[in-house]
Every structure is written in structure tokens, then in C-alpha cells.
N, C-alpha and C positions, 0 to 999 in steps of 0.2 A: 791529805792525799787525794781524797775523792773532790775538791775544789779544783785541785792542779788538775786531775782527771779529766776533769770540765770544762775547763779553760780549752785545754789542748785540743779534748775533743770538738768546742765549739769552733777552735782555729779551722782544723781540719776542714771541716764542714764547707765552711768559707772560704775555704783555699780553693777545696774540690770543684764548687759551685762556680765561683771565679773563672777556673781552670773550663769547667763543662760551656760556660757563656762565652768565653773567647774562643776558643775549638769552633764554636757554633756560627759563630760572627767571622772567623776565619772561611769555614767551610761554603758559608754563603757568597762572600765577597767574590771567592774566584769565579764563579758563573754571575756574578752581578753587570750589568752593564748591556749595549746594545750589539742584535745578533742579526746577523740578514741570513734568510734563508736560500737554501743553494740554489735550488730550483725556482724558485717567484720571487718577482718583486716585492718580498716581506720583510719588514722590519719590527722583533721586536724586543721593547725594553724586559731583561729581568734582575726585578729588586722585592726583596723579602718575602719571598718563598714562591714570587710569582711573577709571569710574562704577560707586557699586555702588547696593544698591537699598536707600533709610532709611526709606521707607514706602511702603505698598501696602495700600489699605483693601478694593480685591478680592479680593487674593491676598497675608495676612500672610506666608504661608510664603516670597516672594521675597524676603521680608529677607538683603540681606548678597550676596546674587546679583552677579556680574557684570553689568551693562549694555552700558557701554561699556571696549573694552580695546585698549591698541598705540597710545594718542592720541601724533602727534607734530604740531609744528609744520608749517601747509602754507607752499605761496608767498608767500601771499598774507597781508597786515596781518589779525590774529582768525580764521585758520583754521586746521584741524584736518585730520587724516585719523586713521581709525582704523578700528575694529572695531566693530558693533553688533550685540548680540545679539536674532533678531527671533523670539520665540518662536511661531508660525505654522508657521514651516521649523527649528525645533529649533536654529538653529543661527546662528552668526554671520556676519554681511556685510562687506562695505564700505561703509565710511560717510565722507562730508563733510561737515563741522565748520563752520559760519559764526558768528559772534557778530553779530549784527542790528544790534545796541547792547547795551552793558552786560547790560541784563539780558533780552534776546533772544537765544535761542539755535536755530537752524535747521540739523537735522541731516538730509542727504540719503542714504539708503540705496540700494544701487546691488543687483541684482538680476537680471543680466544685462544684458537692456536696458530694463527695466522702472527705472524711480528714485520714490522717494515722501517729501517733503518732510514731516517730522515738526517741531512746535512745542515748545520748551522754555522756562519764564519760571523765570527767575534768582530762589528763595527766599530772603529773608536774613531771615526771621520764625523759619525753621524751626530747633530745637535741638532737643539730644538729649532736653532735659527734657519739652518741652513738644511739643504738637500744633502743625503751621505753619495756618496761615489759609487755607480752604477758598474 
């Protein structure tokens, strides 16, 4: 009895485990991919937990930058928490993550008690070959 016990419970385990890494591999994939920002010519890529920067027609030299860093799944169905880097203050925030729709992204910077709602629209024009659509 206490074998069969064992067994079962070591299925479990592995079932659960299984269960928690696709969840997590799901949750990431829907914000994976390229975003241009509303207001500037910013482009940037996010894949595995982070944003970095694929284009920037006022400032080339941000190529490859951090953006966004520490993204984890929040409570809530398409949300985020993480880090954003907000070049003003030199330095990185906290930031929450919504996905609007597919290809809305609304990222809220938090500032003390100050917060500023930044727009992001989901690229899938943009590769590495070519220019994305202005």
C-alpha cells in the first residue's frame, strides 16, 4: 500500500510540475514578440522575461539595451510585473504589465506615488531584415 502511495504520489508531483512549466511557457509567449511604442520611434523585442531595444531612430546607440527586465506572470489573466527602464531617472521602476488585446500592450510605471500609463502596439511587420512600417 505505501508503494502504490508512492508511486501516485510521485505521478502527481510531475503531473503538477509539468502543469506549473506550461502555464508559465504559455503565460510568457502572449507578450513574447516585437512592440513599437506609441509615442517614439521605439522598437522593442520581448522574449523570456525581458525587452530589449531592436530599433530606435532617435537614439541608434539603444540598440540591444535593456527595456524591460524581471517580467513574471501577475494574478491576473495577461498581466505582468516587472522592471522598466525609464531613462529620465537613469534607472529602473516598477512596472505593470496588461495586454489590452493581443496586440495592445499597456505598461504602467509606478514612481512612488506618481504612475504614467505608457502605450505599446504588438509589431509583427518587424524583422531583423527589414524596416517595420512607420
Amino acid at each position: 500500500m505505501l508503494n502504490w502511495f508512492m508511486k501516485v504520489s510521485k505521478w502527481l508531483f510531475t503531473a503538477s510540475m509539468f502543469l506549473l512549466v506550461s502555464l508559465e511557457v504559455q503565460a510568457g509567449a502572449a507578450i513574447d514578440g516585437v512592440w513599437r511604442f506609441a509615442d517614439e520611434p521605439v522598437w522593442m523585442e520581448i522574449e523570456s522575461g525581458q525587452g530589449l531595444v531592436v530599433r530606435h531612430d532617435r537614439k541608434p546607440d539603444a540598440l540591444g539595451k535593456t527595456t524591460l527586465r524581471n517580467l513574471v506572470a501577475g494574478d491576473e489573466p495577461n498581466s505582468w510585473e516587472g522592471e522598466i527602464y525609464v531613462p529620465q531617472l537613469s534607472s529602473y521602476k516598477d512596472a505593470s504589465i496588461v495586454l489590452s488585446s493581443a496586440d495592445a500592450m499597456d505598461i504602467t510605471v509606478k514612481v512612488g506615488f506618481f504612475r504614467k500609463l505608457v502605450k505599446w502596439q504588438r509589431d509583427p511587420s518587424f524583422t531583423a531584415t527589414e524596416s517595420p512600417s512607420l
